[in-house]
Every structure is written in structure tokens, then in C-alpha cells.
N, C-alpha and C positions, 0 to 999 in steps of 0.2 A: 507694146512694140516700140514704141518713143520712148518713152523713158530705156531701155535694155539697149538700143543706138544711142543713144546720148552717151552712156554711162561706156557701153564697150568703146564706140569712137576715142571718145578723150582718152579714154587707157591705151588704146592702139597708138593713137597719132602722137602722147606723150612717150611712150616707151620707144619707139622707129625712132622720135628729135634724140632722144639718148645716146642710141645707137648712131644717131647722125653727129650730134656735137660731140660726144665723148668727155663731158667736165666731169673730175672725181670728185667727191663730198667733198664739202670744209674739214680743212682738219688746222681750226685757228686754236681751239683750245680744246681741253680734256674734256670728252665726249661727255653727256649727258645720259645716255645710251646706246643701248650697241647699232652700231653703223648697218645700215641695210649694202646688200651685196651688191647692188644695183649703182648705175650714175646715177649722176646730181640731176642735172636739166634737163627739162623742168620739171618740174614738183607735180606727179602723177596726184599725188594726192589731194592738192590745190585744184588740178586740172576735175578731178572726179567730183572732186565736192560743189567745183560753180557747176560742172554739168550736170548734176543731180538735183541740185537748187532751182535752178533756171527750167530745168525740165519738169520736176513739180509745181513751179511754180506758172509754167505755161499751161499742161494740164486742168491746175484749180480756177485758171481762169476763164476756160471754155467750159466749165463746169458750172459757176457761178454761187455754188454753194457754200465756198471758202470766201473769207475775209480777205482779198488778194493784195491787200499795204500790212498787213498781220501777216498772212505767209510769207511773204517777199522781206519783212520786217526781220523776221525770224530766222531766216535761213540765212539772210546779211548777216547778221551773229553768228551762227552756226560756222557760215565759211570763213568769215575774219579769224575764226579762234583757231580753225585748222589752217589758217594760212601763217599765224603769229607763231603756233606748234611746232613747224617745222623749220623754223628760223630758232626758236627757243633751244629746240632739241640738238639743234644743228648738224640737222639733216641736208637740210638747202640753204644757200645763199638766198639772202631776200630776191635778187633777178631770177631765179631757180620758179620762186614762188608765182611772183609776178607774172613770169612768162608761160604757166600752168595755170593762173588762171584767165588770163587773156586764151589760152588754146581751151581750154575748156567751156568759157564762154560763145567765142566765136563756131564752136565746133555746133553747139546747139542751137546758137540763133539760124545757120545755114541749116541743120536739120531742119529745124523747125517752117522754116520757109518753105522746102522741100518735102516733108513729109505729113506736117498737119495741115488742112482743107482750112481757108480763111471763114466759112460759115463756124459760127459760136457755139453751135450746139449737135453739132455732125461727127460723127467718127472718124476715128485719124484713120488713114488709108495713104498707100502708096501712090501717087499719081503717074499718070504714064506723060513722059514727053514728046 
């Protein structure tokens, strides 16, 4: 359930800022590939990849089973390369990126506050307020 809000959040709350700022792609030089139909801001895909990282990576930690400076190690790579990707490809402006993945990390650290139980080794559950 945590991880499937992680991942829907950041896509939701990146696609609405899209529809809110309205920036179009780069178009400084001849594309690299064909342009998605979508705006620029922010980089949904930046945004998906630290919520998917961070959210595994919370996970493996209440778990205790994973190596959790190896996951967290891993997944820093993982996201760096999809955030340098869409700057390469020149899909996003570097702030495009940036600002997806600040929204994709903050999105899961407040899940995370909110929907996993601070015991280590208990089942994530919805709390009531």
C-alpha cells in the first residue's frame, strides 16, 4: 500500500504542478528524441524515481534484512542517472528535474510520517486521527 501512494502521489501532484505552471519543453537544440506531449514542470519522472527509491528504501529498513547504505547506495545511482536522462535527452530543463525531485521526495517522507507506524517491525496500517 505504501509503496502504490508513494509512487501514485508523486505522479498525481507532478502532473496538477504541470497543469499549474504550464512551462513547454526545451527546445534550445535539435531533439535527441521525440518530445513527449506533456509540459515540462516538473520532471514526473525525477519525481517517480526518488518516490520509488525512498519508499523502498523505507520499507527495507523496517525490514532489517537489506543492507540499508547498499540500498539507499544503489538507488542514489539509479535516480542520478534518471535525473541527468532527462536533461541529456532534453526533455527537462535541469529546474524541471530538481523540482521533481524535491516533490517526489517530500511527497514520501510526509507519507511516510503518516502512513507507516514508527514500531520497526509492525505492519504499515493507516492511522486514524
Amino acid at each position: 500500500l505504501f509503496l502504490a501512494l508513494a509512487l501514485a502521489g508523486a505522479s498525481a501532484i507532478s502532473h496538477l504542478a504541470k497543469l499549474w505552471i504550464l512551462r513547454p519543453r526545451p527546445n534550445l537544440f535539435e531533439a535527441v528524441t521525440a518530445m513527449p506531449a506533456d509540459l515540462s514542470f516538473p520532471s514526473a519522472h525525477s519525481a517517480q524515481a526518488v518516490a520509488f527509491a525512498i519508499a523502498i528504501c523505507c520499507i527495507a529498513s523496517r525490514s532489517g534484512t537489506v543492507s540499508f547504505a547498499w540500498l539507499c547506495s544503489m538507488f542514489a545511482a539509479v535516480v542520478s542517472l534518471v535525473a541527468v536522462s532527462r536533461i541529456y535527452l532534453q526533455v527537462h530543463y535541469p529546474t524541471d528535474v530538481l523540482v521533481g525531485l524535491v516533490i517526489g521526495a517530500l511527497w514520501v517522507v510526509g507519507l511516510r510520517a503518516v502512513i507507516l507506524p514508527s514500531g520497526k517491525h509492525s505492519e504499515p496500517s493507516l492511522q486514524t486521527f
